[in-house]
SEZADO-593728 format. One record per residue (C-alpha): x, y, z; residue number from 1; residue in one letter. Coordinates in Angstrom, 2 decimals. Layout:
<pator X="X" Y="Y" Z="Z" k="NUM" r="A"/>
...
END
This chain:
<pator X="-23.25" Y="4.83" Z="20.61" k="1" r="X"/>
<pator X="-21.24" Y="7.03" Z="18.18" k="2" r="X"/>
<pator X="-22.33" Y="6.47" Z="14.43" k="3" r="X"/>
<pator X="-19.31" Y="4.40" Z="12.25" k="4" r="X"/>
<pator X="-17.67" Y="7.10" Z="10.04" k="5" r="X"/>
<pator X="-18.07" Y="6.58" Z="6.63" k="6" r="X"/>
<pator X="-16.73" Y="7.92" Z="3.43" k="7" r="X"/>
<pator X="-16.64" Y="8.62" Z="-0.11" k="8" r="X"/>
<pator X="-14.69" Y="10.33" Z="-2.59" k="9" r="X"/>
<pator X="-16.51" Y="12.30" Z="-5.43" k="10" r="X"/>
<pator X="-13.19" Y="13.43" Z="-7.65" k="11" r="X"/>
<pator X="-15.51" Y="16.50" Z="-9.12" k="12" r="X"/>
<pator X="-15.71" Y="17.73" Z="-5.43" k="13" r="X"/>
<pator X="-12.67" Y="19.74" Z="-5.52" k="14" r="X"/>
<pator X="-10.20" Y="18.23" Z="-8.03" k="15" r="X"/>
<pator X="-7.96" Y="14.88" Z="-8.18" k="16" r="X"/>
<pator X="-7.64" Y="12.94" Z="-5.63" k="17" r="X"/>
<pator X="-3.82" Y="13.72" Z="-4.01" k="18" r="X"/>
<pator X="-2.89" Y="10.02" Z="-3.27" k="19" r="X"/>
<pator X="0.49" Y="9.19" Z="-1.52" k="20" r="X"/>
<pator X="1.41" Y="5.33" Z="-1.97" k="21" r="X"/>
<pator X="4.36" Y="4.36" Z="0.80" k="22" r="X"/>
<pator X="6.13" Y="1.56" Z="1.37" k="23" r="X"/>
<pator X="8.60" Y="-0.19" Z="4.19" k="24" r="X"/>
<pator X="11.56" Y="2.41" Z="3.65" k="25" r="X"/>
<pator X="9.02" Y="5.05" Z="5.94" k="26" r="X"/>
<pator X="9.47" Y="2.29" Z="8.65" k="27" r="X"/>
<pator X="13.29" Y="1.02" Z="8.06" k="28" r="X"/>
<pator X="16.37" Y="2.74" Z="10.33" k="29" r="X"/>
<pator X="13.87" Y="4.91" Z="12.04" k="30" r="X"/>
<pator X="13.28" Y="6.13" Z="15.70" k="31" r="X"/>
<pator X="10.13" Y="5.03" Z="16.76" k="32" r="X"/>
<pator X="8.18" Y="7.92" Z="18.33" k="33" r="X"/>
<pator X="5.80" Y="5.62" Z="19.60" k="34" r="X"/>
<pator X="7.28" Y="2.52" Z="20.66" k="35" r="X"/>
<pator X="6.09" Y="-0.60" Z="19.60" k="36" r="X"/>
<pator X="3.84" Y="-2.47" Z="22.45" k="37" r="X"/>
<pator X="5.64" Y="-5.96" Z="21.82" k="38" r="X"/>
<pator X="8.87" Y="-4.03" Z="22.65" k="39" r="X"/>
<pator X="10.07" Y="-4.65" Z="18.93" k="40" r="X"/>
<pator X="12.73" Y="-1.75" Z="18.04" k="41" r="X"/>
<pator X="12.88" Y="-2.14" Z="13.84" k="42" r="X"/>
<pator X="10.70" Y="-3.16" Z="11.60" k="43" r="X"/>
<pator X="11.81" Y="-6.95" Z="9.95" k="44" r="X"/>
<pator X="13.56" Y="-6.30" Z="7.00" k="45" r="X"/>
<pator X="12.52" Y="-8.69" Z="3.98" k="46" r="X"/>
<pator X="15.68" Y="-11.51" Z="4.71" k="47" r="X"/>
<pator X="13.90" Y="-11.46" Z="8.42" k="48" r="X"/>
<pator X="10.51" Y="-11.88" Z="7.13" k="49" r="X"/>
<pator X="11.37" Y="-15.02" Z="4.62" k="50" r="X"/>
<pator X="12.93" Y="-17.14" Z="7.62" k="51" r="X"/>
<pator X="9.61" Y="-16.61" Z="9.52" k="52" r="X"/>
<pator X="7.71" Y="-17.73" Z="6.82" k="53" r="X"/>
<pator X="9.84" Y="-20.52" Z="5.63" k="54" r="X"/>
<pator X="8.81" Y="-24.16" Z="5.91" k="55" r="X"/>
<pator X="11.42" Y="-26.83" Z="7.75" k="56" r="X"/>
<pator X="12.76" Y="-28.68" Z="5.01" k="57" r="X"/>
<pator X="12.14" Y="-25.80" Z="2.36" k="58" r="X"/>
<pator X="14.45" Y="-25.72" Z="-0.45" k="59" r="X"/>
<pator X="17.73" Y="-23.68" Z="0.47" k="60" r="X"/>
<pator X="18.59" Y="-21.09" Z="-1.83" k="61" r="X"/>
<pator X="21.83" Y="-18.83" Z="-2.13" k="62" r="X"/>
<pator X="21.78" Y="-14.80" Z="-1.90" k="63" r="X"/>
<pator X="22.07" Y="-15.11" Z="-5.42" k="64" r="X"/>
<pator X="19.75" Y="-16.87" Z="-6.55" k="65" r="X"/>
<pator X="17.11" Y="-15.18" Z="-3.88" k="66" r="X"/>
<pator X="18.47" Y="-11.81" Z="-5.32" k="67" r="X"/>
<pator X="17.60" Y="-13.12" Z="-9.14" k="68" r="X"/>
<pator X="13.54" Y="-14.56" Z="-7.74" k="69" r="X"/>
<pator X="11.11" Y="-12.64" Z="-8.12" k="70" r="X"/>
<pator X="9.56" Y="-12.75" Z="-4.43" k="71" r="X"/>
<pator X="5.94" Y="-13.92" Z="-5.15" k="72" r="X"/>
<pator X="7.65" Y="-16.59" Z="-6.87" k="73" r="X"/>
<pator X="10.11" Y="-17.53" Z="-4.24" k="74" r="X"/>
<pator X="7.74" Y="-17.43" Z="-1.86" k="75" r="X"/>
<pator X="6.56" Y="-20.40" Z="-3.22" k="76" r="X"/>
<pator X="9.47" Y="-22.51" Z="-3.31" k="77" r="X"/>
<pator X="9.72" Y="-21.50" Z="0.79" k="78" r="X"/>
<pator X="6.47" Y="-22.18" Z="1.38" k="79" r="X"/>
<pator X="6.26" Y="-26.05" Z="0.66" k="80" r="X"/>
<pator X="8.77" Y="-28.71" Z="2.08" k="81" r="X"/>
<pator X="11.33" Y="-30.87" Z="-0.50" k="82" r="X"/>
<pator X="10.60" Y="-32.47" Z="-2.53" k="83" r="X"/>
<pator X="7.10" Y="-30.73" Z="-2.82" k="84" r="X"/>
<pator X="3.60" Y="-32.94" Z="-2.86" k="85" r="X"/>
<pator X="1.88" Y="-33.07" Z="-6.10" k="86" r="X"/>
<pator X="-1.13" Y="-31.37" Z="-3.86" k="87" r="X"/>
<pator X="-0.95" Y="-29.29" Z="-0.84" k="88" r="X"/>
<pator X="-3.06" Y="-31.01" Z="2.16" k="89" r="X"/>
<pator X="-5.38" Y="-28.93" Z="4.14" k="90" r="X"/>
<pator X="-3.01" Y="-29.60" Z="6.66" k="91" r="X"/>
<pator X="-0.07" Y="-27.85" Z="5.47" k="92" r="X"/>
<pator X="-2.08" Y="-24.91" Z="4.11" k="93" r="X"/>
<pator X="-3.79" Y="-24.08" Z="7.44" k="94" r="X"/>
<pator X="-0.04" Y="-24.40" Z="8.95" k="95" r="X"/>
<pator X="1.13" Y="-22.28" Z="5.83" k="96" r="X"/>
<pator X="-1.45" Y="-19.83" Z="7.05" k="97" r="X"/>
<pator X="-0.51" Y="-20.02" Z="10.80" k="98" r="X"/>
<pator X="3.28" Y="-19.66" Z="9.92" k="99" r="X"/>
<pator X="2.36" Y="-15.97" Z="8.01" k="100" r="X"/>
<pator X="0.06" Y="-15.50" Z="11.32" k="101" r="X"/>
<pator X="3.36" Y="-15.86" Z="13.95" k="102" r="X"/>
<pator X="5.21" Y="-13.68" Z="11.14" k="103" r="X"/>
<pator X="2.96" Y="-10.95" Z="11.16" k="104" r="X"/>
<pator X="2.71" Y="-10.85" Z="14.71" k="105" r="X"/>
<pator X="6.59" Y="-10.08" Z="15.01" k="106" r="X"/>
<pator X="6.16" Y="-6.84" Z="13.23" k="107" r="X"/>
<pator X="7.04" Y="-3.23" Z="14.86" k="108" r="X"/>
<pator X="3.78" Y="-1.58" Z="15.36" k="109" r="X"/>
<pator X="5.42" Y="1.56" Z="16.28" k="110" r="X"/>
<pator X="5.37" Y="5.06" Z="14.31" k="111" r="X"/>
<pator X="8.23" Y="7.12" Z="13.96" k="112" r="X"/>
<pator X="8.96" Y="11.04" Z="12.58" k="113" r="X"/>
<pator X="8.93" Y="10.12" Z="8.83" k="114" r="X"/>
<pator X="4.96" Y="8.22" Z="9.21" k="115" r="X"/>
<pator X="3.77" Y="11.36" Z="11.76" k="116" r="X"/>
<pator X="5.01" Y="13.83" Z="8.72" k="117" r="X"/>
<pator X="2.52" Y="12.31" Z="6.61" k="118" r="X"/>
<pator X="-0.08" Y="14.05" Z="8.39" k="119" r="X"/>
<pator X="1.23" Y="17.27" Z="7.83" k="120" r="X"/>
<pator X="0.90" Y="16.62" Z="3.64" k="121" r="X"/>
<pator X="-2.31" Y="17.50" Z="2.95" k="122" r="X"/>
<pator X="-3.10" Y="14.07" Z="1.49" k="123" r="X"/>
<pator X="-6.93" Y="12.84" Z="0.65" k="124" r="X"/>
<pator X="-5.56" Y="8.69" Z="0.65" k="125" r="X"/>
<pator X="-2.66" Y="6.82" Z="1.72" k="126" r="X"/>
<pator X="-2.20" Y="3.35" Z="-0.04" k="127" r="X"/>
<pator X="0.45" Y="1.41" Z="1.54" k="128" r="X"/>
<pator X="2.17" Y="-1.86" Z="1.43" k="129" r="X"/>
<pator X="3.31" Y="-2.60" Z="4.44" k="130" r="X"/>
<pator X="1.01" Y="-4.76" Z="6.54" k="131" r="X"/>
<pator X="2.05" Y="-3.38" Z="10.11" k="132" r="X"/>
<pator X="-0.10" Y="-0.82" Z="11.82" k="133" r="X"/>
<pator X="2.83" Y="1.65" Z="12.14" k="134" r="X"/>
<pator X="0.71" Y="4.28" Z="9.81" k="135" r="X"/>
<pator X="-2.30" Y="4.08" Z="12.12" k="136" r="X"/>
<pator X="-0.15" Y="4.78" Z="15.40" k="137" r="X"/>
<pator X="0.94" Y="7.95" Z="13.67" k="138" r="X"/>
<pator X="-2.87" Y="8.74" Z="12.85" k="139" r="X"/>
<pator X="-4.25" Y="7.02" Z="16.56" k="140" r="X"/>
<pator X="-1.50" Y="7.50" Z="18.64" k="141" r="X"/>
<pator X="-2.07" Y="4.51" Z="21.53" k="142" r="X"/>
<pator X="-4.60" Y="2.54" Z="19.71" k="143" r="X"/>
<pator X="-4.73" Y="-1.06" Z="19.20" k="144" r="X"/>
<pator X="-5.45" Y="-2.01" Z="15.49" k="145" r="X"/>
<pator X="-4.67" Y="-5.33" Z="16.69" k="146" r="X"/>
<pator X="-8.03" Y="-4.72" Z="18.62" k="147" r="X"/>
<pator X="-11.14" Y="-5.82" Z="16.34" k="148" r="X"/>
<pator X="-13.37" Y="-3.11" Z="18.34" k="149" r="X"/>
<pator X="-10.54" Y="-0.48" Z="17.34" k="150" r="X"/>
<pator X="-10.30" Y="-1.57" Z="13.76" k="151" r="X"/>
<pator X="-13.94" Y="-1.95" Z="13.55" k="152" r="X"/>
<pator X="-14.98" Y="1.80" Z="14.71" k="153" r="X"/>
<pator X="-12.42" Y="3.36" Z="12.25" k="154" r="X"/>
<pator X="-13.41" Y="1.42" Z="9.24" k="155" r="X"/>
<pator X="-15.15" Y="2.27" Z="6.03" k="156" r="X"/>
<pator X="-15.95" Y="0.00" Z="3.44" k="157" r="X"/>
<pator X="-17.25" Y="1.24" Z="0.15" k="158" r="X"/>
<pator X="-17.87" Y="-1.90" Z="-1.74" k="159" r="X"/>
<pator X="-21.01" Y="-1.43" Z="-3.97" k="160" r="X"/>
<pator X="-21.72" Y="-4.88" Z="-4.01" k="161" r="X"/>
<pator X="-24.74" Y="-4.94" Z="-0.84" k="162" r="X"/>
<pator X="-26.28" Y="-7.75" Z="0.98" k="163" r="X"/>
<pator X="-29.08" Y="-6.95" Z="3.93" k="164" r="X"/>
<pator X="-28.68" Y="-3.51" Z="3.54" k="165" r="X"/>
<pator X="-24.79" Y="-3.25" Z="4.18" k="166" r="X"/>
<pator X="-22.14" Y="-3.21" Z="2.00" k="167" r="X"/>
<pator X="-20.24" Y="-6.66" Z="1.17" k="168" r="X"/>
<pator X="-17.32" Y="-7.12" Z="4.01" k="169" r="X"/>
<pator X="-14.16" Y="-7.90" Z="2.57" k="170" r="X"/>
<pator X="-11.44" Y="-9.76" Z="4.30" k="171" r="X"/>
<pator X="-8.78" Y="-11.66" Z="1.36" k="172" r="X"/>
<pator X="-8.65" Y="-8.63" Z="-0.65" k="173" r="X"/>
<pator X="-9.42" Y="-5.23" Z="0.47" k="174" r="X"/>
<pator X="-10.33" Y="-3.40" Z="-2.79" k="175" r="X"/>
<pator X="-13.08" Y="-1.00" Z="-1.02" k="176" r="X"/>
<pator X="-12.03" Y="-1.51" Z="2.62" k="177" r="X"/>
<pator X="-9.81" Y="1.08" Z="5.22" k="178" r="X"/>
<pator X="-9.89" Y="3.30" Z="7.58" k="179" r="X"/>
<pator X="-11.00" Y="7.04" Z="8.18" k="180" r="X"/>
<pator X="-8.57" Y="9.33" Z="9.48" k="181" r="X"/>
<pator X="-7.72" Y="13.28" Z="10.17" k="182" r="X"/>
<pator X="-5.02" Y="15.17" Z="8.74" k="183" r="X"/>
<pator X="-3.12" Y="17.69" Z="10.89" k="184" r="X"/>
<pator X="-5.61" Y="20.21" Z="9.20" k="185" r="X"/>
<pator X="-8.46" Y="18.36" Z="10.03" k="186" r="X"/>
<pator X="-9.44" Y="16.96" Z="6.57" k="187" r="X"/>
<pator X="-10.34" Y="13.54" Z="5.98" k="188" r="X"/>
<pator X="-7.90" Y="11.30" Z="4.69" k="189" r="X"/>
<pator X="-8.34" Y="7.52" Z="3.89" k="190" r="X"/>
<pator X="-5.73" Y="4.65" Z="4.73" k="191" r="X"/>
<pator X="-5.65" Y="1.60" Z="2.60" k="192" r="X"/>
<pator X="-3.61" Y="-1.21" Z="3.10" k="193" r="X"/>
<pator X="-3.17" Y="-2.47" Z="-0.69" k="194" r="X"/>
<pator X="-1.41" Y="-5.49" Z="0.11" k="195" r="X"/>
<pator X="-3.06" Y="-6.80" Z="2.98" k="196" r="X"/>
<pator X="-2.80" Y="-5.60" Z="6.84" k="197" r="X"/>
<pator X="-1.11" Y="-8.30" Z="9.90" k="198" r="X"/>
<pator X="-4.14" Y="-8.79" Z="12.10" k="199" r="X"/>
<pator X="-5.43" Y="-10.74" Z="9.24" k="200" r="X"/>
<pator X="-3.23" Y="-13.51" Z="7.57" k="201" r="X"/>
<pator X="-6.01" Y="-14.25" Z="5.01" k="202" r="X"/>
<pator X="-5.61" Y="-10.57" Z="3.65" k="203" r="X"/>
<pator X="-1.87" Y="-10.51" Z="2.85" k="204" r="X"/>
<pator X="-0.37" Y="-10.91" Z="-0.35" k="205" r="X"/>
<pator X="3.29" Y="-12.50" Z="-0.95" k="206" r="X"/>
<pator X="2.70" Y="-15.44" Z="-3.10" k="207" r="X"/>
<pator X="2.46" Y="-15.01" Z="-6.80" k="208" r="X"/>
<pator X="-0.67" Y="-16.95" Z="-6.56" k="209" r="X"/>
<pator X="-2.32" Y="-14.23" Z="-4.41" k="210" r="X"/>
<pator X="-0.57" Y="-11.71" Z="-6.73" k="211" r="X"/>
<pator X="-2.44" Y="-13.10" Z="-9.45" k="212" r="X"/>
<pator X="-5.94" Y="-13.14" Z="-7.82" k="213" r="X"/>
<pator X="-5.65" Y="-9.80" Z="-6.95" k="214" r="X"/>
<pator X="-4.50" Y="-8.70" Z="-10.25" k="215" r="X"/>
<pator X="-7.55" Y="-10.37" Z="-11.65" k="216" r="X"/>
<pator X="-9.56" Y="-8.64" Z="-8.95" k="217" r="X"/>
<pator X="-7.90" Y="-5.27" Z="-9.79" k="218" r="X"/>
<pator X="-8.15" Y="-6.03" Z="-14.04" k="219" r="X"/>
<pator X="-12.29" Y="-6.75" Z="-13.52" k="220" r="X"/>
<pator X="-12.33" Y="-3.31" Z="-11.38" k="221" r="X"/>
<pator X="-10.63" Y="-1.68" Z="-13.88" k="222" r="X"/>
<pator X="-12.90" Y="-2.72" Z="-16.75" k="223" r="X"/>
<pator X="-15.85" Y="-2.03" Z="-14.97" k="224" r="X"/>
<pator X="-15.05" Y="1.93" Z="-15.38" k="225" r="X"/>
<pator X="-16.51" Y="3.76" Z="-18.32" k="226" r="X"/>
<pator X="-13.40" Y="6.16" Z="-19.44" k="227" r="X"/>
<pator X="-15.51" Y="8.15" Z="-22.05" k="228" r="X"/>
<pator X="-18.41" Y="8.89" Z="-19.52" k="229" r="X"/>
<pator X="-15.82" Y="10.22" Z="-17.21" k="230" r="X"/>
<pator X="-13.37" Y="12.26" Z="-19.57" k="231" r="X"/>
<pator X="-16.95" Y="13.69" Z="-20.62" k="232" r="X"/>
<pator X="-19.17" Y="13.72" Z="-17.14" k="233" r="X"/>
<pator X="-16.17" Y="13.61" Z="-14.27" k="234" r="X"/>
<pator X="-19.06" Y="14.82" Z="-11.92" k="235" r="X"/>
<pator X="-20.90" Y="11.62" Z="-12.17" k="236" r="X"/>
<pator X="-17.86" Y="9.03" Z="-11.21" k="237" r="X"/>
<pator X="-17.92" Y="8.78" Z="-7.80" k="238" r="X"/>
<pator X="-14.86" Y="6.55" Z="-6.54" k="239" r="X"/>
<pator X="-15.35" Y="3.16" Z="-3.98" k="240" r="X"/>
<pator X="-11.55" Y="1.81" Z="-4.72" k="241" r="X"/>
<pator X="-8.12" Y="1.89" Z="-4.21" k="242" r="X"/>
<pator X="-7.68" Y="1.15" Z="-7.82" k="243" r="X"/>
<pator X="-9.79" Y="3.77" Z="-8.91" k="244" r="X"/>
<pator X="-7.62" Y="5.68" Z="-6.89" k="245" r="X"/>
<pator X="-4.88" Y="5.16" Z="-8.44" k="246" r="X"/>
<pator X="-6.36" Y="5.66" Z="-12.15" k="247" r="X"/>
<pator X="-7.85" Y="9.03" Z="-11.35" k="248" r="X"/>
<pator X="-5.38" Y="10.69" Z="-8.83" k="249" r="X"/>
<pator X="-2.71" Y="12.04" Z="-8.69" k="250" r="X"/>
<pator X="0.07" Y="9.62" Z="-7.05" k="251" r="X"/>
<pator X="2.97" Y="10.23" Z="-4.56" k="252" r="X"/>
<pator X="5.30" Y="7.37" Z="-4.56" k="253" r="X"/>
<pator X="8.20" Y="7.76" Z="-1.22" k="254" r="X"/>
<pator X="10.00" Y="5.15" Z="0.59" k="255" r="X"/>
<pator X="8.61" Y="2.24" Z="-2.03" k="256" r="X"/>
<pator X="10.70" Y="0.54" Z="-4.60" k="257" r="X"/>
<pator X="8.69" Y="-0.24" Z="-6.34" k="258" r="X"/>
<pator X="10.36" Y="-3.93" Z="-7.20" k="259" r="X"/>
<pator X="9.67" Y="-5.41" Z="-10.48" k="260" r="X"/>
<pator X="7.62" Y="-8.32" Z="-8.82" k="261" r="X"/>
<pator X="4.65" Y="-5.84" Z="-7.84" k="262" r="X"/>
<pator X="3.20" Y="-6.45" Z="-11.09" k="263" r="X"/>
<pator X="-0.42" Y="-5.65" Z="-9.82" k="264" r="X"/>
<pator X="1.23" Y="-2.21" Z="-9.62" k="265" r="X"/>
<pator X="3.05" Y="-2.26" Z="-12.66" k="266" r="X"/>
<pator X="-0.47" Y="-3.43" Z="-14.40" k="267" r="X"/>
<pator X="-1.81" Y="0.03" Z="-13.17" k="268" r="X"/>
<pator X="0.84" Y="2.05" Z="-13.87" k="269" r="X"/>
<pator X="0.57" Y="1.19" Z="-17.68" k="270" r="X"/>
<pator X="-3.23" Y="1.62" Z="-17.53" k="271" r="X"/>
<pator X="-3.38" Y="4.65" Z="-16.13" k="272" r="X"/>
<pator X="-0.93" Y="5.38" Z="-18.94" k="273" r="X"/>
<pator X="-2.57" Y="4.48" Z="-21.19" k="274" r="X"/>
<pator X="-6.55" Y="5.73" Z="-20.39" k="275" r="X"/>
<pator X="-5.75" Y="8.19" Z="-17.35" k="276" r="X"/>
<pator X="-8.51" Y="10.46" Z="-16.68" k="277" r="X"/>
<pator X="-7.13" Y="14.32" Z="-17.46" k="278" r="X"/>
<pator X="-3.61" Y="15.22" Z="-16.23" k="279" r="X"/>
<pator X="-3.07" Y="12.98" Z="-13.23" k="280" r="X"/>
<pator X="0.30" Y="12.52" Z="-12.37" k="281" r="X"/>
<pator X="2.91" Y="9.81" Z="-11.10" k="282" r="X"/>
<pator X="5.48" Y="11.49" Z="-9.22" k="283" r="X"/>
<pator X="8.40" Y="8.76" Z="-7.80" k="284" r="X"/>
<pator X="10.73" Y="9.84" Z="-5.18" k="285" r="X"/>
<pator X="14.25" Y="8.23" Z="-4.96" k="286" r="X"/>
<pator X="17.91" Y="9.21" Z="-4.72" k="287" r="X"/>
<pator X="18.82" Y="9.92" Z="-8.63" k="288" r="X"/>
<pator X="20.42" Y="7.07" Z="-10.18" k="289" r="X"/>
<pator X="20.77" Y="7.12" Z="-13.90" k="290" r="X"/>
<pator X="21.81" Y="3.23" Z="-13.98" k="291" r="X"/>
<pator X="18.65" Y="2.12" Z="-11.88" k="292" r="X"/>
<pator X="16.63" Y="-0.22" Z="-14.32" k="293" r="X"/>
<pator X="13.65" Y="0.73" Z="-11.40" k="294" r="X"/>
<pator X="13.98" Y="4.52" Z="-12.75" k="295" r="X"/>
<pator X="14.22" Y="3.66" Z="-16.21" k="296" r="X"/>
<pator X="11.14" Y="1.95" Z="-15.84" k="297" r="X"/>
<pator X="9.30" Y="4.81" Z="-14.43" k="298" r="X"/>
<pator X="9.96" Y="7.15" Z="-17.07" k="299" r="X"/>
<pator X="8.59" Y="4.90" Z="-19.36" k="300" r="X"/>
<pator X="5.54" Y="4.26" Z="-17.70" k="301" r="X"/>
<pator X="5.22" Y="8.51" Z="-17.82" k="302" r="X"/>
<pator X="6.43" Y="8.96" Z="-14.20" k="303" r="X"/>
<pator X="7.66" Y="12.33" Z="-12.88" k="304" r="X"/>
<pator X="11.06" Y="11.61" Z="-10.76" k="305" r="X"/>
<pator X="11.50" Y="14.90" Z="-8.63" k="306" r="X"/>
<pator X="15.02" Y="15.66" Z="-7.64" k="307" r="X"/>
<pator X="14.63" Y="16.87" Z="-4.57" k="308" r="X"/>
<pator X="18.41" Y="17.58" Z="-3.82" k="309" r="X"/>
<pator X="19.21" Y="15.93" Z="-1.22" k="310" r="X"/>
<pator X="22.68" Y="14.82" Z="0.12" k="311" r="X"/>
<pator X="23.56" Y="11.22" Z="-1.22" k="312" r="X"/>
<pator X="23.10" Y="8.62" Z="1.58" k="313" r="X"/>
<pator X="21.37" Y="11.25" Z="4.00" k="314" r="X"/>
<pator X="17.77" Y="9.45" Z="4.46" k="315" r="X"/>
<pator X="16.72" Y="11.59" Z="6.91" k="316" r="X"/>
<pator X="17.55" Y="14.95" Z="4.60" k="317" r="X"/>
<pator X="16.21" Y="13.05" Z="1.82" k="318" r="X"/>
<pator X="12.84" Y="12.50" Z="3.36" k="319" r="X"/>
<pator X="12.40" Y="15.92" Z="4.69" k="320" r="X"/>
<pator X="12.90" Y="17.20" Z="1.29" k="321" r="X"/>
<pator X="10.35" Y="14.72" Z="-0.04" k="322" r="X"/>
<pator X="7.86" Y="16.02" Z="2.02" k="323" r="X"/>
<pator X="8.67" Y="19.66" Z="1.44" k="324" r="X"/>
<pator X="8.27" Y="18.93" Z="-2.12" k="325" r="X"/>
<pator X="4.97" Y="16.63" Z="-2.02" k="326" r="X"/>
<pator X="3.49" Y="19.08" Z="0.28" k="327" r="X"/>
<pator X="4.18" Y="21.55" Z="-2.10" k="328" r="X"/>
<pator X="2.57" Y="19.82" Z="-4.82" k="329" r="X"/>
<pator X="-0.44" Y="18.66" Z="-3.42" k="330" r="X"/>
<pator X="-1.53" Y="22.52" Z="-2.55" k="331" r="X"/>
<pator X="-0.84" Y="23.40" Z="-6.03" k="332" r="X"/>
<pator X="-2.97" Y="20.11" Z="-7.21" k="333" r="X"/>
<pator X="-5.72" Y="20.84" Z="-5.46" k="334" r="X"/>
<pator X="-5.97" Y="24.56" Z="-6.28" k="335" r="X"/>
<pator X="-6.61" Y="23.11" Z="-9.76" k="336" r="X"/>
<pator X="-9.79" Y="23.12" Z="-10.76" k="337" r="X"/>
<pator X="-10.66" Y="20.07" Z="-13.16" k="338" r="X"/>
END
């Protein structure tokens, strides 16, 4: 029987951790390469997702007003019938849960050009938000993450907290948990799905309320870390997180919006502002757009937004370029010594 792979990140090893975070515009108005299994062609866009997960009897609201809610919060009002019981039944929260269970099912599964480039990057992590498997058919062409043997033999989970021997298993929130990969080079690279991943409804987060327990999760994580011991003794910090992650590395940010409802991300963006570890960098890749509240808010949170010249409207040249230019970077990053 071949021996689980496990890993483990020590950030003194070579030098920051070169950390690409992606999002649903790597899977949106793509080829697949690999077609999904299911047959499904495109990946649901957001309007497709919300009438899967909607209750019968939910409160109807316009495109404007679901343009001016914050998702996690209008998630809520779709989630319960009207008028809404002062308490939720166990009933209608297991059928809550089996209603995200049918919607998760009806995502593509399939890669496409833009998710296979990744490999070619040079990466050491890949946090994503998406929940479909479409990033591990790009790394496992053919396999089944669907499949718990599949998922279970490319695992790692660094959790610190032990019981028998083994490492806590996680299943709501996935702070230590992923899977092991190879780049195109051969070097290990880590995928993390931040937000929860569809084979397991109890893992994905949409509802402010699971927002706001991971945020909690992510703000005792966060405090746990000793800044002056690792600003002074880097060499001793060894990282189990995808928040730690995120403090120490440095961060690629391509085909994620980064909407003002992540506020889990926000939270991290302004504390690795604030108490960063050396020079690591935010860089945020978008079409240039001086009006874009989104950009605006980037700068201020000490973001690097790379104009990678690309023709307006042209995805395709615009992700090619994004991934000359992050490839770029990353072999620069790493040739820097901390």
């Amino acid at each position: 029987m071949k021996k689980k792979p496990v890993f483990s990140f020590n950030i003194n090893s070579s030098c920051r951790p070169q950390v690409l975070l992606i999002g649903n515009g790597l899977e949106r108005g793509c080829a697949p390469t690999i077609p999904d299994p299911k047959g499904v062609t495109e990946q649901l866009s957001w309007d497709e997702l919300v009438a899967a997960i909607s209750v019968d009897g939910c409160v109807q609201l316009s495109k404007e007003e679901k343009n001016e809610l914050p998702f996690p919060l209008m998630y809520s009002l779709l989630s319960v019938p009207n008028p809404a019981p002062v308490s939720l039944t166990k009933n209608m929260l297991e059928e809550e849960e089996n209603r995200l269970k049918a919607a998760m099912n009806k995502l593509s599964q399939s890669s496409n050009w833009r998710l296979d480039a990744l490999k070619s990057l040079g990466a050491d992590h890949i946090l994503t938000t998406n929940y479909s498997y479409g990033l591990e058919q790009s790394f496992f062409p053919g396999k089944d993450f669907f499949n718990s043997k599949t998922r279970s033999y490319s695992r790692f989970n660094l959790n610190p907290e032990i019981k028998d021997g083994k490492p806590v298993r996680e299943i709501n929130y996935r702070m230590h948990t992923g899977y092991l990969a190879q780049n195109q080079d051969g070097s290990k690279v880590g995928l993390w799905h931040i937000h929860g991943e569809c084979s397991v409804s109890r893992s994905v987060v949409l509802g402010h309320d699971r927002y706001g327990r991971l945020l909690s999760r992510i703000e005792k994580l966060c405090d746990s870390q000793n800044y002056f011991a690792v600003s002074k003794k880097p060499e001793n910090v060894f990282i189990h997180s995808w928040p730690e992650l995120f403090l120490y590395g440095d961060i690629y940010i391509v085909g994620f919006g980064f909407h003002h409802s992540e506020y889990d991300l926000w939270w991290l963006m302004k504390r690795k502002q604030r108490e960063r570890m050396g020079t690591g960098r935010v860089y945020f890749y978008e079409q240039p757009n001086e009006k874009s509240p989104i950009q605006k808010m980037m700068r201020a949170h000490g973001a690097e937004l790379p104009n990678v010249g690309a023709a307006l409207n042209d995805y395709d040249d615009f992700y090619k370029k994004t991934f000359d230019d992050i490839a770029k970077r990353i072999r620069l990053n790493k040739a820097q010594k901390l």
